[in-house]
N, C-alpha and C positions, 0 to 999 in steps of 0.2 A: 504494500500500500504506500500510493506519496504522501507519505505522512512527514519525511521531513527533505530538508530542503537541502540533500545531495542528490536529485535526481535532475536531466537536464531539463534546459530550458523548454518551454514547447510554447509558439504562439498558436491560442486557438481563435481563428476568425469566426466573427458572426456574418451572417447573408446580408451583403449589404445591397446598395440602388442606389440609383440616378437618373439624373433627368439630361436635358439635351447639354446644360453646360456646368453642375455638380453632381461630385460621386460622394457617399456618403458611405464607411463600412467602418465598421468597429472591431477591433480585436482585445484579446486578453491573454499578456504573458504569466505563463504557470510551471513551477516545478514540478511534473506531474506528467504520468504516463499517457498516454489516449484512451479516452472510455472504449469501453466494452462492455455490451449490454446481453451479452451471451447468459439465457437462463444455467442456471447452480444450485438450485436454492437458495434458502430463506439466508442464511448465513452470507452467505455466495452474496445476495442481491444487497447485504446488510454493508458486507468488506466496499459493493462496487459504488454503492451512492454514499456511503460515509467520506468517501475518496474525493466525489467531487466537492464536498464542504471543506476539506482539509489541506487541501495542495495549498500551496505556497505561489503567494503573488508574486512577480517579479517587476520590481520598478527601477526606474531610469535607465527600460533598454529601448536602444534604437531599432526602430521596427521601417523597413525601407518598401515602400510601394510603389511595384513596378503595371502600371497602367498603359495596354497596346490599343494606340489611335492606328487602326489599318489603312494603311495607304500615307499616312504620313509620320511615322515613328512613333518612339515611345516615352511614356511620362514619367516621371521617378518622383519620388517625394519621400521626405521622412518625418517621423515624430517619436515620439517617448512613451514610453508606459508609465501612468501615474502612483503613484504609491498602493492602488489596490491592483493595481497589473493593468488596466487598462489603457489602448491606445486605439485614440478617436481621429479617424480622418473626415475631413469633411472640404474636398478637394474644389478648384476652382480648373475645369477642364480645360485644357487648351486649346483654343479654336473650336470653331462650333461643329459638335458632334451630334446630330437629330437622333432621335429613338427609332430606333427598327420599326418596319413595318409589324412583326408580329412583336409580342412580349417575348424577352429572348434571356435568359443566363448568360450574363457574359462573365468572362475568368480572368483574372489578376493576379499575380504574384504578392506574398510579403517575404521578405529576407532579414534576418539576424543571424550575428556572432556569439555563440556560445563556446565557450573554452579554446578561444583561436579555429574554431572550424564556421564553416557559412552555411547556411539554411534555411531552407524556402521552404515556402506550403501554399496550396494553390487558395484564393477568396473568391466566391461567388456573388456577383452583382445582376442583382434584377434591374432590367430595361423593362419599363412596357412598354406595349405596343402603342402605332399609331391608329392602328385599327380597331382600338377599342374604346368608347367612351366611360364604361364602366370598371371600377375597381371593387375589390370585396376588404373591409379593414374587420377582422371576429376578434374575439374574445379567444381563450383558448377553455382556463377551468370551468368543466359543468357546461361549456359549449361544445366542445368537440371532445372532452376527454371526464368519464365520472371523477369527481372526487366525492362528495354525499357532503361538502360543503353548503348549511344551508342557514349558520349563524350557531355563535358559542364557539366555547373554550372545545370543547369535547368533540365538535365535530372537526374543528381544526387540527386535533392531535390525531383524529383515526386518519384524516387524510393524510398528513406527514408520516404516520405509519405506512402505509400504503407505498408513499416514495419511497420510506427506505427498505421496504421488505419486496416490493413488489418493478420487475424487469417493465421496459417496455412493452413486450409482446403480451404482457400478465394482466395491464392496466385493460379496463373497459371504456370501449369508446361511446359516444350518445349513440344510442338507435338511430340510422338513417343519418347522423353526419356525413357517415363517406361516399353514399349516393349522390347527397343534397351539394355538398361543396365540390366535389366532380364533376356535377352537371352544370351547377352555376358558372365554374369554372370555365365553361364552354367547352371541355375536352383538352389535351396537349395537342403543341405547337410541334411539328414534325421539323427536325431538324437535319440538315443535311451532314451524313458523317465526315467529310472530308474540311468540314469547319472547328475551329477550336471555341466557339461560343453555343452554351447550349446543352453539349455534348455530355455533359454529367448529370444533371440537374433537369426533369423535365418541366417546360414552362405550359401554362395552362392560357389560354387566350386572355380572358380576363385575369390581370395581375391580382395577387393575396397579399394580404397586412397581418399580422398577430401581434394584437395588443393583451398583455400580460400584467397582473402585482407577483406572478413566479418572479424568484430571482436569479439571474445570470446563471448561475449554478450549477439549475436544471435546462439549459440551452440544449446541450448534446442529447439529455434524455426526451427533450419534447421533439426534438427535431426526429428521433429514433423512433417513436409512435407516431408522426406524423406519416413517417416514411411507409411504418408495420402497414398503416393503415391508410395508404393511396390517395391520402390526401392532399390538396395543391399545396405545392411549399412555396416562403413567401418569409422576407424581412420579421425578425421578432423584436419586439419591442419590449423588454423584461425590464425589470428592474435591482436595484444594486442591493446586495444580500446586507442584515445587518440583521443581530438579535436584538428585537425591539417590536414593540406593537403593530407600524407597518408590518412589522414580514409576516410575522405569524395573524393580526389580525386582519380587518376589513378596512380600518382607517387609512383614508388618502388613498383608496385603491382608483375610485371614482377621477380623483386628481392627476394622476399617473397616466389613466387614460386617457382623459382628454388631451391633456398636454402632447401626448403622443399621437391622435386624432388631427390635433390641429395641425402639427409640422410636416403629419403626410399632405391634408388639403393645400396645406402653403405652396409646398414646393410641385403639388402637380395639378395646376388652378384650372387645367383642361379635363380634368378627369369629375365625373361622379363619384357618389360610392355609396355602394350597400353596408350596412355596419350591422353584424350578428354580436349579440350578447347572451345572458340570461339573468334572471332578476335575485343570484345569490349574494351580486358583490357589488349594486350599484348600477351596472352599464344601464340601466332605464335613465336615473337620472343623469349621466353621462351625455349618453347620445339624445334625452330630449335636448340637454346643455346645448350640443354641438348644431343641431339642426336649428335651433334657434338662431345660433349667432351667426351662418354660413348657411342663408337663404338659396334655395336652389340647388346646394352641392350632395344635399343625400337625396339617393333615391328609393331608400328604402330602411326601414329598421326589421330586424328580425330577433325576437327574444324568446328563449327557450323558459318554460317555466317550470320550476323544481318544488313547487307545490306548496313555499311561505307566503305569508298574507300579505297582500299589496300594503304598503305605506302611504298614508295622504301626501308626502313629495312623490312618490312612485306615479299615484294618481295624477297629481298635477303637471309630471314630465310628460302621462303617456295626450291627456288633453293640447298640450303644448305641439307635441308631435301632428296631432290629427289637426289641428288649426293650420299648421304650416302646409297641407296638404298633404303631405309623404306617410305615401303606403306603411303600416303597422302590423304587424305579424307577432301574435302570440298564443303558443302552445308549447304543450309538454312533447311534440316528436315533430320529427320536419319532414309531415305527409303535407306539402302545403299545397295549398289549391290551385287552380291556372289561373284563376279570375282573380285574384292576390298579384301573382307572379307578371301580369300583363299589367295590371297598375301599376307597377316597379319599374317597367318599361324593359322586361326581362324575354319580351315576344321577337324580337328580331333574330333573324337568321332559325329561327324554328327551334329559339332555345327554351322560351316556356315549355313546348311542346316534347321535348326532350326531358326535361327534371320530373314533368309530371309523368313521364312515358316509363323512368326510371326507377321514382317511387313507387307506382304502380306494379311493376312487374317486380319490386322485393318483395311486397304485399301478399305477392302471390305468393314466391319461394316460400316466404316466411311458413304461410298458410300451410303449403304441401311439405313441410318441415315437420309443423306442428300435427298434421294429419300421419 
């Protein structure tokens, strides 16, 4: 286990993106092996997520970004890792670079020196497309992955059990997320093999967001159920681990979001977007926040409900919501309707017709499962 701090350095990047003239990608250097989320058991799953809370930050190393402009050369840059290992790039591109016709993965190099020897690792940056007006920004906890998070000290300690006892492949995903966010998704962007962007990573037509109060922590391991479970990948927006009421409770979770909400709308002022939550930890009053203050830019709210009693602010976000006109979706599974989905303005190119054609036909599996 990297439990202490003779093991080598390792920078691990998070999924970054950009737009036609900044790149935006996050990494974090760690004394500490690579996860591996290979089932062991209970023991086994206890040694592999104790690890990711334990490793050892590395600060004041230079982390060097090598960024390929095709056709016209390549961009270098460097910056430091902060006292908790973190290092933030938030680049100013050289000369004007437009976004791909479709939403596309593109790949970046990071470089450091550890003990007189050089080392690279390859970063992944989401382009979206120009062909798409819509974007999707979800939630992740009780959206697309159970935790039984639903208020209290005690449901938050069975969830944290859960992380540290339970692998990827072990955790349960909502019913009907990975139909519903693959179809939304519009399907993957086919990409030709003799290109280096793309090639790892498959992109979905409509670009994805995850906004998270998970901490940096658990990156590798959401990103590893995301993967289990064929769901579009897509920038995570997590937040910075500390023992204190934010991590473990509900406070400021709402805050985190938005904040993280609004910087995606800023920076891509031509896109919509759909915002999926659930009403465990806030996102209602969240994204009514958000649709209020950035008229026009959502086209839809979708909230998962885990069966607590609405709040008179809950109430007063979702009124808020319906006044601004944008479509409102709430239930407990995501069989949702086409007459919903076409208000969303999710009809073109025959893709309502498609998610309800999808949920439909699990409906059935399910059925001849259960039969």
């Amino acid at each position: 286990m990297p439990f202490f701090p003779t093991a080598p350095v390792r920078v691990q990047p998070f999924y970054g993106y950009r737009t036609a003239d900044r790149l935006f990608l996050t990494a974090r250097a760690l004394r500490s092996g690579k996860a591996s989320f290979t089932k062991g058991g209970r023991w086994q799953a206890m040694r592999t997520m104790i690890a990711q809370f334990t490793s050892h930050e590395v600060a004041g190393l230079e982390v060097r970004l090598e960024i390929d402009h095709p056709g016209t050369g390549r961009q270098i840059c460097s910056a430091q890792s902060d006292k908790e290992g973190y290092v933030r790039f938030a680049v100013a591109l050289d000369g004007a670079r437009p976004l791909p016709e479709q939403t596309t993965w593109e790949v970046v190099a990071l470089h450091w020196n550890d003990d007189g020897r050089g080392h690279f690792v390859d970063g992944h940056v989401l382009a979206p497309g120009r062909d798409t007006g819509l974007a999707v920004i979800s939630d992740i906890d009780d959206t697309i992955i159970e935790t039984g998070i639903t208020g209290g000290l005690r449901s938050v300690a069975r969830n944290w059990r859960r992380v540290l006892q339970q692998m990827p492949e072990e955790r349960i995903a909502v019913p009907g997320a990975d139909v519903f966010y693959s179809s939304l998704g519009g399907g993957e962007v086919l990409r030709k093999s003799d290109t280096h962007t793309g090639d790892r990573i498959p992109a979905t037509h409509r670009p994805f967001f995850y906004v998270s109060s998970s901490p940096w922590n658990l990156y590798s391991y959401l990103t590893a159920f995301q993967r289990l479970h064929t769901m579009p990948l897509g920038p995570l927006f997590l937040r910075d681990w500390g023992l204190n009421r934010d991590t473990f409770g509900s406070g400021s979770h709402g805050s985190h979001k938005t904040d993280a909400i609004r910087h995606i709308l800023a920076i891509y002022p031509d896109l919509r977007f759909a915002l999926i939550g659930d009403d465990s930890q806030g996102d209602l009053l969240a994204f009514g926040e958000i649709v209020e203050q950035h008229p026009g830019r959502i086209a839809a709210v979708f909230i998962r409900t885990v069966g607590r009693a609405t709040q008179p602010e809950e109430r007063a976000a979702k009124a808020a919501i319906e006044r601004a006109g944008v479509p409102l979706w709430l239930g407990d599974t995501y069989e949702i309707g086409q007459d919903f989905l076409k208000a969303a303005g999710l009809s073109s190119a025959g893709d309502t017709s498609r998610i309800v054609e999808t949920i439909e036909k699990r409906n059935v599996e399910k059925q001849n499962d259960a039969g």
